[in-house]
N, C-alpha and C positions, 0 to 999 in steps of 0.2 A: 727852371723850378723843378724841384724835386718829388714823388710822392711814393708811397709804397701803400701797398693794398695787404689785409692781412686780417685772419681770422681770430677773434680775442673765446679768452674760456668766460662760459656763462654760468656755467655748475657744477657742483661737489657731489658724485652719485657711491656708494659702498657694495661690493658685489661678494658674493662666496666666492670660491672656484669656480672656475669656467668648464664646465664638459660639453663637449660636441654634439651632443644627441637630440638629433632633428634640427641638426646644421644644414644638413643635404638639403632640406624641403625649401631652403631658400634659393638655393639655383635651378628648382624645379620649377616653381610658380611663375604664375605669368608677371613681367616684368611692368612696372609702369617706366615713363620718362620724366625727368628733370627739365624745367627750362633749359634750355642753353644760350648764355647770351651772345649776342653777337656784336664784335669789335668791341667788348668791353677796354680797350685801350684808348677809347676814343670818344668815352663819357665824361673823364674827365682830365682839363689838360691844364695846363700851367698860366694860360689865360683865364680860367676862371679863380684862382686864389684872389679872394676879396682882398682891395689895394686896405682899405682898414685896415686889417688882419697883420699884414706885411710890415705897415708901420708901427703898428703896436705890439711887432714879431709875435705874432701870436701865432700858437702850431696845437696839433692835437688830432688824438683818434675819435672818430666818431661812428657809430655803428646802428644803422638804422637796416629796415626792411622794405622794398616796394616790393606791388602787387602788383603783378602780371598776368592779363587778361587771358583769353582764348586765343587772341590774334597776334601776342604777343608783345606787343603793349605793355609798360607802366601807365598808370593809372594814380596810383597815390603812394607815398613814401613816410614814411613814419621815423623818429629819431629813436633808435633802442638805449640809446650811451652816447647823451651829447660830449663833444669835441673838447667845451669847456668855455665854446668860443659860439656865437649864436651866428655872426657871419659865418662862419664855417660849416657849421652844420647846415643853415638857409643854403648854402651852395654849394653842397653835398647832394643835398634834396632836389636843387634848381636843375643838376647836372644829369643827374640821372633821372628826372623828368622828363628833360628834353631831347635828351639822347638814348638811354637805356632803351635797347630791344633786344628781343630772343627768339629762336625757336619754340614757341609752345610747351607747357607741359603735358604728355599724354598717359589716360589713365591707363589700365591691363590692356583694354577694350581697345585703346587706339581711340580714344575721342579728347581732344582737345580738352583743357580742364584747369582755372586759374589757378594760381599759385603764387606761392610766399616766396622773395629771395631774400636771401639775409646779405647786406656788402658793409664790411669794415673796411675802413680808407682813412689811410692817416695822412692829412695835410702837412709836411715837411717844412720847413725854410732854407733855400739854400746854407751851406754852410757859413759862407760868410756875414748869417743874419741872424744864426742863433747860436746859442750858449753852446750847448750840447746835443747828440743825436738821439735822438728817440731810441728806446729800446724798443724791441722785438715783440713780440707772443707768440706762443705756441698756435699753431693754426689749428684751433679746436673753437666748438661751439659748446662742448661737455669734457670732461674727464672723469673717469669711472678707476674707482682703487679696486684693485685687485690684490688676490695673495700671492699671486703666481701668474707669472707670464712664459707664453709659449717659448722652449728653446731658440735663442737665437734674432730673438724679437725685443728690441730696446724699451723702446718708445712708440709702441704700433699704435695707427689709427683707422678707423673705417668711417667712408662717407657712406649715409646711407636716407634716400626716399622714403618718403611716407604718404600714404592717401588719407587726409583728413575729412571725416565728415562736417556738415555744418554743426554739427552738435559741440566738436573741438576733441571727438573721441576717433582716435587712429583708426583705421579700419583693417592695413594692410602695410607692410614695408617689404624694403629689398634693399640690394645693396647694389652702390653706384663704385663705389672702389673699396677693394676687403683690407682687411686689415693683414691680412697674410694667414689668419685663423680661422677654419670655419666655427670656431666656437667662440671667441671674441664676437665678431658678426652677428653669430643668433641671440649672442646673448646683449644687444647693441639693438637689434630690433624687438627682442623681448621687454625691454625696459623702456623703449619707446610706447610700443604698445599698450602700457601699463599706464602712462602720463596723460595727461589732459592737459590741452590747451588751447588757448585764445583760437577763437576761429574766424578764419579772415570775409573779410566783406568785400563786395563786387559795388561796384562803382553806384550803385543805389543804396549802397550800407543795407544789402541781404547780405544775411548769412547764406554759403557756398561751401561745396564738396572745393576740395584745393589741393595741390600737393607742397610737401615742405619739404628740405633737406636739411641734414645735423650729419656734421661731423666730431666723429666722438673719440677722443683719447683715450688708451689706458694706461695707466700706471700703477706700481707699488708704492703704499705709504713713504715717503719722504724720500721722493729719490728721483720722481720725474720733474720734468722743468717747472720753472717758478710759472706761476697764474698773475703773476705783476705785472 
């Protein structure tokens, strides 16, 4: 059985021109960490596609978020963009319940700290079970238009941290891989900072300080990849 993992676009964002100034202060500040997961190759495997699913060749991306404790730990798994398919999503969720773990996310400070992961995973069908192949997406969670891109820079993207308070208002970003421009970057965390949202709950449904990652595309009007 086949499956590919893969990050879909979430949003359409409009930016001026990008200039670099007060790019630097993002490789000065103090750094937080990312979950890291571990053996993510091994959450989900070719025994768990629901036999339903198979016979009714049902296939589809589905793209939820669990919440990863202190310890590292999943705890709860939410559907962001069901599959299509409610077995597939059910065991999308099952999968990474029972298996999904990580290294901790830690804040500036070095203290452990829950957090948001976001995982797109498209359930496949072997080839000789379905019509045709899924297509692709861009591995973005955003894409931001731009007028002008850096010399030499196609399709650039930056993954980047965030410290969410429990309010759902950022407090702090960095960057986890640059996009190749310090000003792409700053201005990647500038518009993060600027956004509100949903703020995640610790296994009592409190609101909790969390960290989240976004990676963020840029492109010029009608020229970067499709969002299909």
């Amino acid at each position: 059985m086949k499956f590919r993992c893969s990050l879909m676009v979430l949003a359409l964002f409009a930016l001026a021109p990008i200039a670099s100034a007060g790019a630097d202060n993002l490789s000065k500040a103090a750094t937080a960490l990312p979950p890291v997961p571990i053996h993510p190759e091994s959450w989900l495997t070719a025994k768990d596609y629901p036999p339903d699913a198979i016979r009714q060749r049902q296939q589809g991306k589905v793209r939820v978020e669990i919440d990863v404790d202190t310890a590292g730990n999943v705890y709860r798994c939410t559907v962001l963009r069901t599959s299509g398919a409610r077995s597939l999503d059910d065991a999308a969720c099952r999968g990474f319940l029972e298996r999904a773990r990580f290294v901790a996310a830690r804040d500036q400070q070095g203290l452990a700290i829950p957090s948001g992961y976001v995982v797109n995973f498209t359930w496949e069908l072997p080839a000789d079970a379905r019509a045709g192949p899924l297509s692709s997406t861009a591995p973005v969670d955003a894409i931001f238009e731009v007028v002008e891109l850096p010399s030499g820079l196609k399709w650039p993207k930056v993954t980047i941290w965030e410290i969410q308070g429990a309010d759902g208002v950022i407090e702090s970003c960095g960057i986890v891989t640059s996009s190749g421009s310090a000003g792409l970057d700053a201005a990647a965390c500038k518009a993060a900072q600027s956004a509100a949202f949903e703020p995640l709950k610790d296994q009592k449904d409190s609101l909790v300080r969390a960290l989240r990652m976004q990676t963020i595309g840029f492109v010029i009007p009608n020229s970067g990849p499709s969002s299909n």
